[in-house]
C-alpha atoms as an extended CHARMM CRD file, in Angstrom:
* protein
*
       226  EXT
         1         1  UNK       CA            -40.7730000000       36.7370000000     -100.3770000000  PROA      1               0.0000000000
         2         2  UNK       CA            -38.3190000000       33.8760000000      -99.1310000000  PROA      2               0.0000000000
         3         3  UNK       CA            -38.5410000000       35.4100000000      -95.4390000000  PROA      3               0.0000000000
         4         4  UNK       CA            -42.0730000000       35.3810000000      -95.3230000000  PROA      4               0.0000000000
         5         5  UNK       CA            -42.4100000000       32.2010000000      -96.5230000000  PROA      5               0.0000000000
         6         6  UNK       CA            -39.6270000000       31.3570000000      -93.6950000000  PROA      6               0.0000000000
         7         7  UNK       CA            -41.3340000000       33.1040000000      -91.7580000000  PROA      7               0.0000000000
         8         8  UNK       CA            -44.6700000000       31.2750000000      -92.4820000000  PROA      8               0.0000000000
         9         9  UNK       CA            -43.1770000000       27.8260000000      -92.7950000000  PROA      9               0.0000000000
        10        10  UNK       CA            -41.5860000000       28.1810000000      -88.7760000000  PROA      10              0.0000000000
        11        11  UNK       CA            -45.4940000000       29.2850000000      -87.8430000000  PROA      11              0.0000000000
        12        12  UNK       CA            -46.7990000000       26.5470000000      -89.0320000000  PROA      12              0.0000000000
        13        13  UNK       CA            -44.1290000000       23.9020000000      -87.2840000000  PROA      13              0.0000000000
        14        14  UNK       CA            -44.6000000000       25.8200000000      -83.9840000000  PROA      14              0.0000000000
        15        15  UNK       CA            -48.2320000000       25.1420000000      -84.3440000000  PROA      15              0.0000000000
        16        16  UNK       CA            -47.4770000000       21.5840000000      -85.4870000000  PROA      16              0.0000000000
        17        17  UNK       CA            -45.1800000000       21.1840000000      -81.8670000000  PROA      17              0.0000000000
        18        18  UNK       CA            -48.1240000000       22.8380000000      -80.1550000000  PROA      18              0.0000000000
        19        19  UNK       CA            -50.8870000000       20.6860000000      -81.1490000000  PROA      19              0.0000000000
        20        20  UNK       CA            -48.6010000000       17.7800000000      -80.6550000000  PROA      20              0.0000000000
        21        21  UNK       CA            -47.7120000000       19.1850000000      -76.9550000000  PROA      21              0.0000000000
        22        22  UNK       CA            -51.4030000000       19.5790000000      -76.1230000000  PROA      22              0.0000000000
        23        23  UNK       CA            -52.3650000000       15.9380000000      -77.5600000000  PROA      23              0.0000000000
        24        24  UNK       CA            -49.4500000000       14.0200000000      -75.6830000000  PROA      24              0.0000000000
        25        25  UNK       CA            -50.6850000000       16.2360000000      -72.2530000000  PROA      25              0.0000000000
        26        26  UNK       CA            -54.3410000000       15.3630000000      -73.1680000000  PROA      26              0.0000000000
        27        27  UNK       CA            -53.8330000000       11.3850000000      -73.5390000000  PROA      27              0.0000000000
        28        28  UNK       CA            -51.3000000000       11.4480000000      -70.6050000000  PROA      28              0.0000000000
        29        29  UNK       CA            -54.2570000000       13.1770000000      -68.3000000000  PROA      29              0.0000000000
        30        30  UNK       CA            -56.6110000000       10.6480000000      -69.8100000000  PROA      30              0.0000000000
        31        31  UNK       CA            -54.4250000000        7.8650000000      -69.3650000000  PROA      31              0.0000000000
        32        32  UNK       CA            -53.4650000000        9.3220000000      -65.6650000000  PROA      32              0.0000000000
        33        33  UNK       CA            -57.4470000000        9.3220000000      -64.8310000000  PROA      33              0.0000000000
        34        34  UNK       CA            -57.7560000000        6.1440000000      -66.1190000000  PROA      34              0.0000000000
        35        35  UNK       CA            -55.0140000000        4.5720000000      -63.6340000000  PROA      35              0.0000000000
        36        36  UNK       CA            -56.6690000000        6.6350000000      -60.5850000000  PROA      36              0.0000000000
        37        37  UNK       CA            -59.8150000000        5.1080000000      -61.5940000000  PROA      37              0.0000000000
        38        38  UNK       CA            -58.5720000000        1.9620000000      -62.2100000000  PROA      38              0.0000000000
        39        39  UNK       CA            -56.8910000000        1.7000000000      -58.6100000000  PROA      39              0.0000000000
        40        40  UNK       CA            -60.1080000000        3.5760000000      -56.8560000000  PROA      40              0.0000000000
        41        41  UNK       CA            -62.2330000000        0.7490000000      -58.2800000000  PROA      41              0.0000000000
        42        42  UNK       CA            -59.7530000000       -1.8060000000      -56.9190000000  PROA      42              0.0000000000
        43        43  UNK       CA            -59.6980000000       -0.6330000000      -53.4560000000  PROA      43              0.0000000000
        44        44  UNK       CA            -63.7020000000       -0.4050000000      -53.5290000000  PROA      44              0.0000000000
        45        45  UNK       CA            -63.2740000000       -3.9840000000      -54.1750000000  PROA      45              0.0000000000
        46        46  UNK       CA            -60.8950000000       -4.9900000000      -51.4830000000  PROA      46              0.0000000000
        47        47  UNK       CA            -62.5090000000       -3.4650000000      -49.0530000000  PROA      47              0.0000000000
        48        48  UNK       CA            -65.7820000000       -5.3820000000      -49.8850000000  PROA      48              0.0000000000
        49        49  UNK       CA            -63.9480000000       -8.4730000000      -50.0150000000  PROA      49              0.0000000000
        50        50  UNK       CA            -62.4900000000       -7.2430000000      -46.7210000000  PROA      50              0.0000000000
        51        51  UNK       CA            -66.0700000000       -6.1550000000      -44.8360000000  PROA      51              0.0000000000
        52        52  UNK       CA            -67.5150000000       -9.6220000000      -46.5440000000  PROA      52              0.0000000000
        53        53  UNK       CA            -64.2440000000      -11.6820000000      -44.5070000000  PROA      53              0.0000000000
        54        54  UNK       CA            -65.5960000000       -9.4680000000      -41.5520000000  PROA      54              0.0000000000
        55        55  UNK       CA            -68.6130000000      -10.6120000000      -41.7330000000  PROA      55              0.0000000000
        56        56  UNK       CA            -67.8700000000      -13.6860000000      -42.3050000000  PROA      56              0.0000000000
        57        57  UNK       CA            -65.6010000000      -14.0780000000      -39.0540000000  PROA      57              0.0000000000
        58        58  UNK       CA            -68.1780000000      -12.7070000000      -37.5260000000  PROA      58              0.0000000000
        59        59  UNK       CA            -70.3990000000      -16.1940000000      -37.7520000000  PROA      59              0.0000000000
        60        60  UNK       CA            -67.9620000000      -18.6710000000      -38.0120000000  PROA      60              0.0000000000
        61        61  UNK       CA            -65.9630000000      -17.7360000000      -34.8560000000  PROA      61              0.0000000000
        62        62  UNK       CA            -66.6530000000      -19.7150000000      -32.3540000000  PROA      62              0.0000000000
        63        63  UNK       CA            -67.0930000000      -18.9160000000      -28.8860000000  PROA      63              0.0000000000
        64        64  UNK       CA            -67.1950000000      -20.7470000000      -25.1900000000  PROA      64              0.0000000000
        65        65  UNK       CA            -70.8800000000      -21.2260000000      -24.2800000000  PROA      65              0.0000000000
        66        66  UNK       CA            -69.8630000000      -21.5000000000      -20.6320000000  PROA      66              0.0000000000
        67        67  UNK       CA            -70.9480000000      -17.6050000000      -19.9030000000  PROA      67              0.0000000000
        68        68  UNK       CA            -73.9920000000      -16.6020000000      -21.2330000000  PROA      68              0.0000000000
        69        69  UNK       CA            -74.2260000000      -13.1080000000      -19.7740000000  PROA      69              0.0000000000
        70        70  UNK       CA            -71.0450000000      -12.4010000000      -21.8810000000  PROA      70              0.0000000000
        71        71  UNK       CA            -71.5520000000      -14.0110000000      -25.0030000000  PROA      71              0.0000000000
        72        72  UNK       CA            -75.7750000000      -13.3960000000      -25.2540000000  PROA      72              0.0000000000
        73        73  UNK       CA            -73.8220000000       -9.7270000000      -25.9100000000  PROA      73              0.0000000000
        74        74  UNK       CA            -72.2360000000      -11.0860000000      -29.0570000000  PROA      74              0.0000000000
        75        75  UNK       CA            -75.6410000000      -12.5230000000      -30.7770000000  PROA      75              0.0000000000
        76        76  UNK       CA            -75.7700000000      -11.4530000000      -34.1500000000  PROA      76              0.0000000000
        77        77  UNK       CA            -79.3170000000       -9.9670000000      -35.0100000000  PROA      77              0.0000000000
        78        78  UNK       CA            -81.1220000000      -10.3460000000      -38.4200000000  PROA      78              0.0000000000
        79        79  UNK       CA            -84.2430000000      -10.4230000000      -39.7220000000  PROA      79              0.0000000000
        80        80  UNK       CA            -84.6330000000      -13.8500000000      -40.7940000000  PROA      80              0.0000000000
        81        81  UNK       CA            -88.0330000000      -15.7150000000      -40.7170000000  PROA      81              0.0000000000
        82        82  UNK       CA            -87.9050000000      -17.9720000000      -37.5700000000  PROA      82              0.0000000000
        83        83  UNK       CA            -91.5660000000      -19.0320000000      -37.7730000000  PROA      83              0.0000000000
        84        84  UNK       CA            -90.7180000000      -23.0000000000      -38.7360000000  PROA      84              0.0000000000
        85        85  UNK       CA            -88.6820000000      -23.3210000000      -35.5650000000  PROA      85              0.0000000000
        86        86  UNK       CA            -90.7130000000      -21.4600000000      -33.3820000000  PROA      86              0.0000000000
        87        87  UNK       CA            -93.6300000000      -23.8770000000      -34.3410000000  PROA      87              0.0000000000
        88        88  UNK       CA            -91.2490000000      -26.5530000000      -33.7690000000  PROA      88              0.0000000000
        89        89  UNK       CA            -90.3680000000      -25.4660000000      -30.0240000000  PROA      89              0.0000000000
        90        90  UNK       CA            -94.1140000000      -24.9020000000      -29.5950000000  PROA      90              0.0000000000
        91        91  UNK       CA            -94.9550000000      -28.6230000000      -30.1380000000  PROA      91              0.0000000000
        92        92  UNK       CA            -91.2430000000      -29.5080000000      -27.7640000000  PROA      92              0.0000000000
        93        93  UNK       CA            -92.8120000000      -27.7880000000      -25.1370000000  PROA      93              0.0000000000
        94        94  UNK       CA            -96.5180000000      -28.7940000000      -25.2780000000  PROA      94              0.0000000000
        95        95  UNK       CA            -95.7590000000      -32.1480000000      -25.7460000000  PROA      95              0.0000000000
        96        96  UNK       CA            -93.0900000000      -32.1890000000      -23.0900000000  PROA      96              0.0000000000
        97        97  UNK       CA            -93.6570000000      -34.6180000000      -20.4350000000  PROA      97              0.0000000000
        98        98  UNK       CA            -96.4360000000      -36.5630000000      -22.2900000000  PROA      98              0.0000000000
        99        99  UNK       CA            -95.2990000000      -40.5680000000      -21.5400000000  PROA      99              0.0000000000
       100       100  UNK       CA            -92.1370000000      -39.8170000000      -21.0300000000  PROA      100             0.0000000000
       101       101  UNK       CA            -89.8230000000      -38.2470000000      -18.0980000000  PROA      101             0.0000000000
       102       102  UNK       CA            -88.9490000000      -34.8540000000      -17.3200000000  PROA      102             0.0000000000
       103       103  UNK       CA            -85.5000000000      -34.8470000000      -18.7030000000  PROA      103             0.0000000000
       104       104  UNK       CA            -85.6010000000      -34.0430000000      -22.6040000000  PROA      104             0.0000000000
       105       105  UNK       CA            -86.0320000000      -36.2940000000      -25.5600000000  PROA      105             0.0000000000
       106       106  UNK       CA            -82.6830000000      -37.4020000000      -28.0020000000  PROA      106             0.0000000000
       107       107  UNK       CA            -85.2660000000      -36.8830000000      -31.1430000000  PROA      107             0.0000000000
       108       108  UNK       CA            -85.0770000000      -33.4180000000      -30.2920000000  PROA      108             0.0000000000
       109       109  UNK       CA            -81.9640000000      -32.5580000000      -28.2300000000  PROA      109             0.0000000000
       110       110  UNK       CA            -78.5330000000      -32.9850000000      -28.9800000000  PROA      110             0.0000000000
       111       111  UNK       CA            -76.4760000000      -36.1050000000      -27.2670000000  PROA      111             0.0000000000
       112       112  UNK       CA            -74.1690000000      -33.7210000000      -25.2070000000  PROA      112             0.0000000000
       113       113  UNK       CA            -77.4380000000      -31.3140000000      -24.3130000000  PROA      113             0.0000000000
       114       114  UNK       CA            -79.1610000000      -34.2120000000      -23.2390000000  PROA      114             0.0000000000
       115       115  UNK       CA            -76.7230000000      -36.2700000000      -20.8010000000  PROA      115             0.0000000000
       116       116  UNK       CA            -76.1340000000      -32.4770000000      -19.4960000000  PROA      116             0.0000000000
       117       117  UNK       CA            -79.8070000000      -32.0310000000      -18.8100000000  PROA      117             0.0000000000
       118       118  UNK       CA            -80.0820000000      -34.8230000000      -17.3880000000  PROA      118             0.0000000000
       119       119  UNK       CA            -77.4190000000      -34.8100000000      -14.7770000000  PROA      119             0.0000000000
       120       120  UNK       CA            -78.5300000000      -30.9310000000      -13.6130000000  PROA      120             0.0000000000
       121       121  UNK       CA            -82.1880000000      -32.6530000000      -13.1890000000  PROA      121             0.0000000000
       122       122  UNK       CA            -80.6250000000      -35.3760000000      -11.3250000000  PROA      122             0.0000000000
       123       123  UNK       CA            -78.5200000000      -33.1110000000       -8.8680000000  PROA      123             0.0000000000
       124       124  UNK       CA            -81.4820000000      -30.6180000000       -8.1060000000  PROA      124             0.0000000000
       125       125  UNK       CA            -83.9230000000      -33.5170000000       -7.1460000000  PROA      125             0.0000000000
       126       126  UNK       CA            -81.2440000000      -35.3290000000       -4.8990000000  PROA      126             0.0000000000
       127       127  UNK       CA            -82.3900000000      -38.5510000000       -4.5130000000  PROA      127             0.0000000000
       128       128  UNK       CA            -79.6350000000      -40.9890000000       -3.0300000000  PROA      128             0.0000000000
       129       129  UNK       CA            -77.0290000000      -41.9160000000       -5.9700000000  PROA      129             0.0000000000
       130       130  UNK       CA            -77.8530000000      -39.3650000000       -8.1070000000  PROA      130             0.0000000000
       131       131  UNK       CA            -74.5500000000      -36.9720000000       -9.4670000000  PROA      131             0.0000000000
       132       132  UNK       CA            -73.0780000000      -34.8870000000       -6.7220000000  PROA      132             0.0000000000
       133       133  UNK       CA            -72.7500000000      -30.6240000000       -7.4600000000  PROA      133             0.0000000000
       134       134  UNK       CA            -69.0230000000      -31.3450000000       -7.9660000000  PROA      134             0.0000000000
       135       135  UNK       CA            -69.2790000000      -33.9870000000      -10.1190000000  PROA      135             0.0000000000
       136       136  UNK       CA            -71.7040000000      -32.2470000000      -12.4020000000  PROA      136             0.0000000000
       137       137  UNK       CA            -69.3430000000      -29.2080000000      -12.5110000000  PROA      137             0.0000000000
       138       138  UNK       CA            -66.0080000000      -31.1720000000      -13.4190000000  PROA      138             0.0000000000
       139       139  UNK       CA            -68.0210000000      -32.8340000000      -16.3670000000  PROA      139             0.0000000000
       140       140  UNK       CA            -70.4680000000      -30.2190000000      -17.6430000000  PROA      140             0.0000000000
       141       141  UNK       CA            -68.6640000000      -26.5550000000      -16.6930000000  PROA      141             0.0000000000
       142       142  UNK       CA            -66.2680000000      -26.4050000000      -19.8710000000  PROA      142             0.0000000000
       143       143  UNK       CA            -69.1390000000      -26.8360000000      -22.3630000000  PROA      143             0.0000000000
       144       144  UNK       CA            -72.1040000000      -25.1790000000      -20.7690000000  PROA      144             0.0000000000
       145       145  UNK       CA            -72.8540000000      -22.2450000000      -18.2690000000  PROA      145             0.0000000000
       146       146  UNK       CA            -73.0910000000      -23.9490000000      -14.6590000000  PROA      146             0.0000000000
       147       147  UNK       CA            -75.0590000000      -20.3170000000      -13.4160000000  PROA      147             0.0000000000
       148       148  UNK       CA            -78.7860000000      -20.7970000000      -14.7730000000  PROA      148             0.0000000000
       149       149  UNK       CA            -79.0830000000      -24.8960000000      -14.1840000000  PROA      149             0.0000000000
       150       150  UNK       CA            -81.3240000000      -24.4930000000      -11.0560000000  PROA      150             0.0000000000
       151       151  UNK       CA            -84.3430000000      -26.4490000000      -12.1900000000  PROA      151             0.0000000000
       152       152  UNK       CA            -85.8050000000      -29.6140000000      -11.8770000000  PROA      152             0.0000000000
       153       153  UNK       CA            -87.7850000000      -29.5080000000      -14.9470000000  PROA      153             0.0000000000
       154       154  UNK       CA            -87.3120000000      -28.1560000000      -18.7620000000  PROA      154             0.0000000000
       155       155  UNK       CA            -90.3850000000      -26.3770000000      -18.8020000000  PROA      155             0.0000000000
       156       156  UNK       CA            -92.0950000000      -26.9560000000      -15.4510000000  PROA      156             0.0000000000
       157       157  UNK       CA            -91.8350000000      -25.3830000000      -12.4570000000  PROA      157             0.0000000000
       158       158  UNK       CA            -91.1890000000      -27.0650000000       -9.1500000000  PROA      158             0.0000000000
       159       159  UNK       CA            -91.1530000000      -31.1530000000       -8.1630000000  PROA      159             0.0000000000
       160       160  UNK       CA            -94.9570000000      -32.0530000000       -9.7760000000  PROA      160             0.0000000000
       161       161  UNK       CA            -96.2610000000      -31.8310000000      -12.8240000000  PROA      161             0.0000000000
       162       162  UNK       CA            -98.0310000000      -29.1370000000      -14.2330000000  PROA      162             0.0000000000
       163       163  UNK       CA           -101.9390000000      -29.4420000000      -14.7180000000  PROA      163             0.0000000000
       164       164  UNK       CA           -101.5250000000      -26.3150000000      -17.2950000000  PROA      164             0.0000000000
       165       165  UNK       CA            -99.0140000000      -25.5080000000      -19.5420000000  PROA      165             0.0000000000
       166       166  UNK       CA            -98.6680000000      -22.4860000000      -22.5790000000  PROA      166             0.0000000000
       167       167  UNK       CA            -95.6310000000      -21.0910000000      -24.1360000000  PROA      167             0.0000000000
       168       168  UNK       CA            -96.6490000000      -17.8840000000      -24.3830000000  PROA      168             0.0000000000
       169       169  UNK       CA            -94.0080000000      -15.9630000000      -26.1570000000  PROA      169             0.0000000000
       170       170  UNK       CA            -91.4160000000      -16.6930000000      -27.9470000000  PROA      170             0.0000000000
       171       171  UNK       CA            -88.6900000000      -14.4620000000      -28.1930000000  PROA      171             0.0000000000
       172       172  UNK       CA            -85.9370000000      -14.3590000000      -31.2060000000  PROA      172             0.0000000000
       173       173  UNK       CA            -82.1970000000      -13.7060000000      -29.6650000000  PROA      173             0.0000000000
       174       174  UNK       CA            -80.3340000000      -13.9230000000      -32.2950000000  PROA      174             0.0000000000
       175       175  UNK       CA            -77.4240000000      -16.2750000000      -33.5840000000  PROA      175             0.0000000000
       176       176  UNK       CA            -74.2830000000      -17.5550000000      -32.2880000000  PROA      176             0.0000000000
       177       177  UNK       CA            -72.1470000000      -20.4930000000      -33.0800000000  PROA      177             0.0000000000
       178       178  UNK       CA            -74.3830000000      -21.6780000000      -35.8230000000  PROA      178             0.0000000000
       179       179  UNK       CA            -77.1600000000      -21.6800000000      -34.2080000000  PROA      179             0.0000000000
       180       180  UNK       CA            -80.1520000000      -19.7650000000      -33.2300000000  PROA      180             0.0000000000
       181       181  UNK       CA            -81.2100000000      -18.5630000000      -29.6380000000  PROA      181             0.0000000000
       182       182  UNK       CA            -84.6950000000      -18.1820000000      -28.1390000000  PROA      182             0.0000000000
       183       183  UNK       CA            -85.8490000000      -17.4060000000      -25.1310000000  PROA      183             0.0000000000
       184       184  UNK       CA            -89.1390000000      -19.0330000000      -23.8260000000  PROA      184             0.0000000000
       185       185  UNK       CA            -91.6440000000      -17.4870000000      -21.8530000000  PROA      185             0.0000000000
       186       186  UNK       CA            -93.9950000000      -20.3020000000      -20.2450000000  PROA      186             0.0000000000
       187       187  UNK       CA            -97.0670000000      -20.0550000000      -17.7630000000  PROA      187             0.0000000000
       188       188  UNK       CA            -98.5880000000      -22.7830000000      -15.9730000000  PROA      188             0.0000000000
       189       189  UNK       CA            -99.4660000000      -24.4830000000      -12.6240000000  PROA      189             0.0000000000
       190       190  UNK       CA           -100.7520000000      -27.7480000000      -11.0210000000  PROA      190             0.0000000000
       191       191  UNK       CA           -104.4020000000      -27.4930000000      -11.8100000000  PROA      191             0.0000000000
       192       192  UNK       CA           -106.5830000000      -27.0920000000      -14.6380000000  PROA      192             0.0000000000
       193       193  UNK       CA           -106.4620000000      -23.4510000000      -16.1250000000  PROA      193             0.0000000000
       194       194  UNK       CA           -104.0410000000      -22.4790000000      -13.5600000000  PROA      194             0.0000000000
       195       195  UNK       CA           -101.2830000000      -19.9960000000      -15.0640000000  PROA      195             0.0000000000
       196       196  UNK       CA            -99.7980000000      -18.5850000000      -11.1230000000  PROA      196             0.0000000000
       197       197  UNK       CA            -96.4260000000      -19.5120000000      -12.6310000000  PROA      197             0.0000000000
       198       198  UNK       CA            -93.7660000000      -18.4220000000      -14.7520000000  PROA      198             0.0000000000
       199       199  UNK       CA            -90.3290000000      -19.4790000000      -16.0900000000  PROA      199             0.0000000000
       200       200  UNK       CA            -88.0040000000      -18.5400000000      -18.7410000000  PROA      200             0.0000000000
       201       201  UNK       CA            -85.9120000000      -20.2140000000      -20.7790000000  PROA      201             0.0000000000
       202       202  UNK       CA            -83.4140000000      -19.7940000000      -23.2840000000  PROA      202             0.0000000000
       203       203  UNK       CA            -82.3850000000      -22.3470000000      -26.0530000000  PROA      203             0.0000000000
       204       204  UNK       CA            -79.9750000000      -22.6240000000      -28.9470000000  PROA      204             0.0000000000
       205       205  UNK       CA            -81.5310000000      -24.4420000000      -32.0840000000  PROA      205             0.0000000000
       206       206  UNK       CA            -79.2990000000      -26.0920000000      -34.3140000000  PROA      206             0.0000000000
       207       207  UNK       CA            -80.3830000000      -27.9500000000      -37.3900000000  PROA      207             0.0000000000
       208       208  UNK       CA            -78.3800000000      -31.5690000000      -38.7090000000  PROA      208             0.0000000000
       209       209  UNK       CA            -79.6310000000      -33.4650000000      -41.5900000000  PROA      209             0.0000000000
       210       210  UNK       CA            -82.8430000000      -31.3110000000      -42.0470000000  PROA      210             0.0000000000
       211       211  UNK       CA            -84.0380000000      -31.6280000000      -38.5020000000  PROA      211             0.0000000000
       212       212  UNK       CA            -83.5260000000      -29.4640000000      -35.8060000000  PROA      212             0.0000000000
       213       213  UNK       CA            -82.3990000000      -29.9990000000      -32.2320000000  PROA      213             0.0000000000
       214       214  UNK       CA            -81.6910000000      -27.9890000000      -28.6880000000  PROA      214             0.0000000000
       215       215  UNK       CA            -77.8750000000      -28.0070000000      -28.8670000000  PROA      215             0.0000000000
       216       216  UNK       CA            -78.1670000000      -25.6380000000      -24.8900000000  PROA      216             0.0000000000
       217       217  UNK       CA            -80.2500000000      -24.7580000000      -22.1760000000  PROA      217             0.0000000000
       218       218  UNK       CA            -80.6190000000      -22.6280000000      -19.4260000000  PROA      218             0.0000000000
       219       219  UNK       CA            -82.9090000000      -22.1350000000      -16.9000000000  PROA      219             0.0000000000
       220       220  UNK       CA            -82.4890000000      -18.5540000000      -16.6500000000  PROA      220             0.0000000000
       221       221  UNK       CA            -85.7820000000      -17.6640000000      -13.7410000000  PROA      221             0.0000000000
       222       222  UNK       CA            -89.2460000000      -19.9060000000      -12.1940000000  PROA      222             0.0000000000
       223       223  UNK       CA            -91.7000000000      -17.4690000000      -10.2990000000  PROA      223             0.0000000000
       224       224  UNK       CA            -94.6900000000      -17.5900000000       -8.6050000000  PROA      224             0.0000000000
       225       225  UNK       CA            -96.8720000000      -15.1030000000       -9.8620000000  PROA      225             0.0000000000
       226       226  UNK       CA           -100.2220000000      -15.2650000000       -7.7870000000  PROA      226             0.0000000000
């Protein structure tokens, strides 16, 4: 009788260590899980943080705007609604030359945009005492792209003034610098109704102080299309 209940009393503190084994295993795999979770939630975190810095870098770096067929390639693309400043260039270009000369307007057009305007219309007409080619390079090439300045006009072809003028499209290129860039498709010719010509243009829109302005400009083509 005293073995078996020996016998019973060892069962029952082997079962004891057992169940004691298999709860310490259980709460160490919970508390294992727990960590991996723990540290797999952490690095889903960091890396957002870490694509959001991306991102991030990816508008506030700032790049020369001396070469725009290599940094047009680095516009970044969304799907924003453009339609107040398309409106806006609409009336700029309409309005354009109405009382006032062919060389921009500082209620629209950044200081440095402007004087830079200006001297590239001042070197294509030629007229005696106006800014020599090197002249306008040493002043203007670190800041803007010295490639697409051949015009004589913003949005006009040629030396006279147009009789006709449209923007016809306007086309959404993305942003860059913090700003926006549009390219300008615009018909028109010396006489009423006439549309034989087109140039393009491309822009960068900025806005200061709830008003925007053209912070660039190039003159990227002028045809004849009759």
């Amino acid at each position: 009788m005293l073995r078996f209940e020996k016998k019973l009393r060892m069962k029952v503190v082997i079962i004891g260590l057992v169940l004691l084994l298999y709860s310490c295993s259980s709460d160490a795999k919970k508390t294992a899980n727990a960590t991996q979770s723990a540290k797999e939630e952490k690095n889903k975190s960091t890396k957002i943080v870490k694509d959001s810095l991306i991102e991030d870098n990816k508008e506030t770096e700032i790049i020369a705007e001396t070469n725009y067929d290599f940094y047009s390639k680095k516009f970044i693309i969304s799907s924003k609604n453009n339609r107040d400043i398309e409106n806006w260039l609409k009336g700029i270009v309409t309005n354009d030359g109405k009382g006032r000369i062919f060389d921009g307007d500082l209620s629209y057009m950044t200081k440095d945009c402007h004087g830079f305007i200006t001297d590239v219309i001042d070197n294509n007409w030629g007229y005696p005492g106006s800014i020599d080619e090197n002249t306008l390079n040493r002043k203007w090439s670190g800041k803007f792209d010295m490639k697409y300045t051949n015009y004589g006009h913003l949005f006009e072809t040629g030396n006279g003034g147009w009789g006709t003028k449209q923007l016809t499209n306007v086309k959404y290129l993305g942003s860059l610098n913090n700003g926006d860039w549009f390219q300008l498709t615009i018909k028109g010719g010396g006489g009423e109704n006439d549309f034989s010509e087109t140039l393009i243009r491309v822009v960068k829109v900025i806005q200061e102080n709830q008003k925007y302005y053209i912070s660039n400009f190039l003159g990227i083509s002028e045809k004849v299309t009759k």
